[in-house]
C-alpha positions in Angstrom: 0.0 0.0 0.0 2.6 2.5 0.8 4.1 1.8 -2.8 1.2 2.8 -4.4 0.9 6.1 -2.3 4.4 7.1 -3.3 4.0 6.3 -7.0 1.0 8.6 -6.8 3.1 11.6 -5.4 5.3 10.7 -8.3 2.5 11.3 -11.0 1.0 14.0 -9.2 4.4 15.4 -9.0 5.3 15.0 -12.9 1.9 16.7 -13.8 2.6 19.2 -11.9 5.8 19.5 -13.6 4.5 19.2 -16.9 2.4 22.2 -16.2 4.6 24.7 -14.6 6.8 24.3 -17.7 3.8 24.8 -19.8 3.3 27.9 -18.1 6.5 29.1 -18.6 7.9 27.8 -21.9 4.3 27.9 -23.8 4.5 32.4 -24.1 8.1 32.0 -24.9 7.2 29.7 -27.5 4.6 31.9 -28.8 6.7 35.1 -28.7 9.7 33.5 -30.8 7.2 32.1 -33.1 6.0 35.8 -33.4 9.1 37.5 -33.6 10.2 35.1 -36.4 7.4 35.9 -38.9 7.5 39.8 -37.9 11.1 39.2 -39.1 10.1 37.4 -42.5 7.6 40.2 -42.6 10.3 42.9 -42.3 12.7 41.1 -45.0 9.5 41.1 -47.2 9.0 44.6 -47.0 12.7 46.0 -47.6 12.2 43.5 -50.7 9.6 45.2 -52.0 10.6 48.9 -51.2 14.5 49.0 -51.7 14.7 46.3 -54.8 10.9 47.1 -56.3 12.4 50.7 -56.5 15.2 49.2 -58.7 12.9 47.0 -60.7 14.0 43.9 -59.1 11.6 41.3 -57.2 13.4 37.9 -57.1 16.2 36.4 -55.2 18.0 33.4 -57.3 20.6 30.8 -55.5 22.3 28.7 -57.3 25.4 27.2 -57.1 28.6 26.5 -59.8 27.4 22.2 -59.5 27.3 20.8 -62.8 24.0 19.4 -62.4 22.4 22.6 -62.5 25.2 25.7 -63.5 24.5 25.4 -67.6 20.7 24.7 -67.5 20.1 28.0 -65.2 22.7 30.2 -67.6 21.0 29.0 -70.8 17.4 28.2 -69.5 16.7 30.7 -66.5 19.0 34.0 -66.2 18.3 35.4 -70.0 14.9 35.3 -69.1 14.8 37.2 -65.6 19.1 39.1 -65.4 17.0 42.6 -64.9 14.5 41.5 -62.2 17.1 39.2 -60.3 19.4 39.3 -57.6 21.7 36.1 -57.7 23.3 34.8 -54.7 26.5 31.7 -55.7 26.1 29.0 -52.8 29.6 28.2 -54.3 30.8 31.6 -53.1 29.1 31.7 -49.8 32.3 32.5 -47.9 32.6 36.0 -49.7 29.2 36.6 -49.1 29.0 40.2 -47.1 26.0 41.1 -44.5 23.5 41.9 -46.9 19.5 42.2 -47.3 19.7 39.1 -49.9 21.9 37.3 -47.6 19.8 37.8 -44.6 16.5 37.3 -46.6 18.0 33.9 -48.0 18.9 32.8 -44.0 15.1 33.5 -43.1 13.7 32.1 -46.1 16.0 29.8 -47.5 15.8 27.4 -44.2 18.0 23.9 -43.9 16.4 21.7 -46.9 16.4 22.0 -50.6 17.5 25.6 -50.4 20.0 25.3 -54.2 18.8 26.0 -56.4 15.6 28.1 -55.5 14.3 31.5 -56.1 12.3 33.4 -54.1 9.9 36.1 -55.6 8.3 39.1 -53.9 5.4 41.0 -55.3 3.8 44.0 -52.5 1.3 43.0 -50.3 1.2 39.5 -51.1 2.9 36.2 -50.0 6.2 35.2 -51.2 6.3 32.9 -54.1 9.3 29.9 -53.2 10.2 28.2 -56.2 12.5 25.4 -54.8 14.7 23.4 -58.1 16.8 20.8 -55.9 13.9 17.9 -56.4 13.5 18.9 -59.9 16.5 18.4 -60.7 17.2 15.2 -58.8 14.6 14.2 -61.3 16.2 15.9 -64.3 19.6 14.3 -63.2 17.8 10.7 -63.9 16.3 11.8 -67.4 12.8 13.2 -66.1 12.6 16.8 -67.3 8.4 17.0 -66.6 8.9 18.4 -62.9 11.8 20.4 -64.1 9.9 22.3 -66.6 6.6 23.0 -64.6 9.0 24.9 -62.2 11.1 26.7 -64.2 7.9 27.7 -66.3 5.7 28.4 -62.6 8.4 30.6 -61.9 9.2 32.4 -64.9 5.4 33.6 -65.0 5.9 34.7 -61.1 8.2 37.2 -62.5 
């Protein structure tokens, strides 16, 4: 009987537990989460007034790999070299503090990041266009998923 007693404290206990950090990590949650897309919302903004003032909307990353390099040179950038600002994965380590290298660390996130483009348009959301599965395909000899991206994204712009 006395075990039972003490594995109810233990329960009780861990509820308890459970709850109090609720409490306290639940707002802090909540505010980060907040702050984060405040911050995307920020980056969007300073897209839209200091590049849409240049004529520019879209952020490209790419990188110098050949499974990708020629097809964006021939296929992509003679379409969009006005409207574009390109950042070179392959050259990351010159990269300076900048607002298409902060807006590629907000956006760009962890996965499937190069090659992608990101287009921004006033007032509305941001339009990812994401190539890296595409061209996993493309790499094997399917060109279908390829193409409906590059063409999605060249009417985005």
């Amino acid at each position: 009987m006395k075990l039972e007693g003490s594995e109810n404290l233990k329960n009780i206990s861990f509820k308890i537990l459970l709850v109090f950090l609720a409490v306290i990590f639940l707002p802090v949650i909540l505010i980060i989460g907040i702050l984060y897309y405040v911050w995307g919302f920020i980056l969007s903004f300073m897209a839209w007034t200091i590049w849409g003032l240049q004529g520019r909307n879209t952020l490209l990353i790419y990188s110098d790999s050949p499974i990708w390099l020629n097809y964006f040179e021939q296929e992509v950038l003679p379409y969009i070299n006005k409207k574009v600002i390109v950042l070179n994965w392959s050259e990351r380590k010159q990269w300076k503090l900048s607002l298409a290298v902060l807006i590629f660390k907000h956006f760009g996130r962890r996965q499937n990041f190069n090659p992608m483009a990101i287009v921004f348009k006033p007032f509305r959301f941001n339009k990812e266009f994401r190539f890296y599965e595409a061209f996993k395909d493309f790499k094997h000899g399917k060109f279908d998923k390829l193409e409906i991206t590059k063409e999605k994204f060249l009417e985005s712009i």
